[in-house]
C-alpha positions in Angstrom: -4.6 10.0 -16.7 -1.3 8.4 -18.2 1.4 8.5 -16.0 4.6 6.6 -14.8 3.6 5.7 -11.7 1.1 2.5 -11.5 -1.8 2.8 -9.4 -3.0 -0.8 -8.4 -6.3 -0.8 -6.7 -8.0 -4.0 -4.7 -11.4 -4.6 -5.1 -13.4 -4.9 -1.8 -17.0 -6.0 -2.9 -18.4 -7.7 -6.2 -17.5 -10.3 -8.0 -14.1 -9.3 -8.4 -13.5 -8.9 -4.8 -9.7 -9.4 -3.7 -8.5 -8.6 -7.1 -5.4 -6.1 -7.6 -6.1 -4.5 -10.7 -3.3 -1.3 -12.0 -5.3 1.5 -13.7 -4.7 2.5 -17.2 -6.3 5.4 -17.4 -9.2 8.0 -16.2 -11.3 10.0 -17.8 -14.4 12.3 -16.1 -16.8 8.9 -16.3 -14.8 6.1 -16.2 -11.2 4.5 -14.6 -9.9 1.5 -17.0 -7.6 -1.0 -15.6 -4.9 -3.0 -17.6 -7.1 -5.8 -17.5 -9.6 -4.4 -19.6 -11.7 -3.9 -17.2 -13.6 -0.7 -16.1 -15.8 0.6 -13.1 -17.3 3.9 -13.3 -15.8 6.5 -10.9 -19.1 7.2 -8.8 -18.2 3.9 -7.8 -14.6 3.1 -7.2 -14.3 4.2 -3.8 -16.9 1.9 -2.6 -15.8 -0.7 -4.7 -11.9 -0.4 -4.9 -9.2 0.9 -2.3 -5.8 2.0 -3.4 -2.8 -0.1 -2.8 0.2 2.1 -2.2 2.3 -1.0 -0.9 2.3 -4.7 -1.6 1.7 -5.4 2.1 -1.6 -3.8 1.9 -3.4 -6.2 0.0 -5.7 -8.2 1.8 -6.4 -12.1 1.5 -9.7 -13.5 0.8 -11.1 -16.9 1.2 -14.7 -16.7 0.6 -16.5 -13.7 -1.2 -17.4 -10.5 1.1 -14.7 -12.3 3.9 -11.8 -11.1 4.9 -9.4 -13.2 6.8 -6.2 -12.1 7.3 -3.5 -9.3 5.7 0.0 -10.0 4.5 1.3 -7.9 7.7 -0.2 -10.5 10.3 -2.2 -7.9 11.9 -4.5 -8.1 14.8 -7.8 -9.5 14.8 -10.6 -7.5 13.6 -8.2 -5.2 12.1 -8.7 -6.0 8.3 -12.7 -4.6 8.6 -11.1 -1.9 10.8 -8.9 -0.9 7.5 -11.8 -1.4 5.3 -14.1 1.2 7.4 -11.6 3.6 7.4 -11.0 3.4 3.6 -15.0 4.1 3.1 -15.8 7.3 2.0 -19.9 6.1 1.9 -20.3 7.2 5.3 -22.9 9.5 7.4 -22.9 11.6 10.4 -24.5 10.1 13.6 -24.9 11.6 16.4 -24.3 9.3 19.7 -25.6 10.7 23.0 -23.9 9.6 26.1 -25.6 10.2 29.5 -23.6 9.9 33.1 -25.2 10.0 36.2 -23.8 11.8 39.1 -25.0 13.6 42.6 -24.9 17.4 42.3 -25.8 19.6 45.0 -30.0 21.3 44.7 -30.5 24.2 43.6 -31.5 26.2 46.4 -28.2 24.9 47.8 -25.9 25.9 44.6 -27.5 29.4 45.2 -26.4 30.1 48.3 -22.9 29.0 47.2 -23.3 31.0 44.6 -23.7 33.9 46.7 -21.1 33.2 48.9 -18.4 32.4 46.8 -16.3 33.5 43.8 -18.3 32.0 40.8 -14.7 30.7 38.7 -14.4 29.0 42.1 -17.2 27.6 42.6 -17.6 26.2 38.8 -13.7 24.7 39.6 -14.8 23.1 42.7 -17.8 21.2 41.0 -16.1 20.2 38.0 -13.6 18.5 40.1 -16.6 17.1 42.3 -18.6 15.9 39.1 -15.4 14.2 37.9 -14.2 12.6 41.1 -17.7 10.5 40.3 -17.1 9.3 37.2 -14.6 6.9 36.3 -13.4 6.2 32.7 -14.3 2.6 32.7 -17.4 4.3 33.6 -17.2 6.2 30.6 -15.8 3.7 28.4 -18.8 1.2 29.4 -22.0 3.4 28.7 -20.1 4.3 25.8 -20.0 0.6 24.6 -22.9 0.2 25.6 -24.7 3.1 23.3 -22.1 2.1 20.3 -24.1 -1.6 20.5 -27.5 -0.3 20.5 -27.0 2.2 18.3 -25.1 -0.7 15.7 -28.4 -3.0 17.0 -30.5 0.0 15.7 
């Protein structure tokens, strides 16, 4: 890979984390950086993320810390970057369970018989969700989130 354009990439973890290294070249095995340097490509994405701008590079005091970003963004926003820049990620499943009152059974099959089903299935929907609030929502779901993170 020898082109023009510079690719600078910032290391995230190891020794050399908050580096800005500009890649020389690629090859199937192995990406080469200007400073003589090397990391093999199984690994750069764990280890690297590109820098398209200068304002994209993070600051780091200590190792494996991130404190702050050139652009003064929020809090908690720098490891929010970071976990979307992973591509060493799995599937998970998260389950979230409401409670609300439905009508029995033997009730929903008299209604069933008595009235047009599309109306029927419009009518609960609207009662179900008349129950549930999205703080409601928004809570349990924090609440899963945390155990499954304590998990």
């Amino acid at each position: 890979m020898n082109t023009d354009v510079q690719i600078k990439m910032q290391w995230i973890k190891g020794d050399k984390i908050g580096n800005v290294e500009t890649i020389k070249e690629q090859d199937s095995e192995w990406t080469i950086f200007d400073s003589g340097g090397r990391i093999s490509n199984s690994l750069l994405d764990e280890f690297l993320f590109r820098i398209d701008h200068d304002d994209q590079i993070l600051s780091f005091k200590q190792p494996n810390v991130v404190t702050e970003t050139k652009t003064q963004i929020k809090e908690g926003a720098p490891l929010l970057f970071l976990f979307e820049k992973m591509t060493n990620c799995n599937d998970t499943e998260l389950e979230l369970v409401l409670n609300f009152k439905l009508p029995k059974p033997d009730v929903l099959n008299v209604l069933y018989a008595s009235f047009d089903s599309n109306d029927l299935k419009k009518a609960l929907r609207e009662f179900i969700k008349k129950q549930i609030s999205i703080e409601d929502i928004m809570n349990i779901l924090n609440e899963q989130i945390d155990n499954l993170i304590d998990e």
